[in-house]
N, C-alpha and C positions, 0 to 999 in steps of 0.2 A: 652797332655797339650796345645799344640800351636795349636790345631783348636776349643777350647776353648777359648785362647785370640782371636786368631782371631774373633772366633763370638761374643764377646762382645766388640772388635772396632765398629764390623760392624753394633750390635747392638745399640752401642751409639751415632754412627752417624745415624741411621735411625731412632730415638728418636728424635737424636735434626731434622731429617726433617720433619718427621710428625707431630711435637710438634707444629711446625711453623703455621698448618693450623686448627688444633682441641681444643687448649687449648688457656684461655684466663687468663689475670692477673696473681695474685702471682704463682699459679698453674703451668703455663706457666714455670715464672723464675722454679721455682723448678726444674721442670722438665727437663729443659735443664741444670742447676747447674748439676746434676744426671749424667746425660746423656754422658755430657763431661767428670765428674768426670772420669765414668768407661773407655771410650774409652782413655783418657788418662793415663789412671794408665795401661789398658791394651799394651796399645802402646810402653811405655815406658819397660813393664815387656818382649814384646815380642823384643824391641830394647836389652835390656841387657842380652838375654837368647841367641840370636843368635847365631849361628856358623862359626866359621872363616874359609873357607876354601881357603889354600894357596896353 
């Protein structure tokens, strides 16, 4: 499961940088709204899944 989130941070950040140089207008926005969506929803799922080790 976590090298699954991982690849969709890492996915979503490599959206929002390529996004930056190929896509124009609403397209654009869309596309990076997306982009962040997952890497953050991934982020966050990979922050709360963590393990504590004491």
């Amino acid at each position: 499961m976590k090298p699954v989130l991982w690849f969709l941070v890492s996915a979503g950040l490599a959206v929002s940088l390529v996004n930056d140089f190929v896509l124009e207008g609403w397209v654009r926005n869309a596309v990076e709204i997306v982009g962040s969506a997952v890497a953050l929803v991934a982020g966050v799922t990979l922050y709360l899944t963590r393990t504590r080790k004491h």
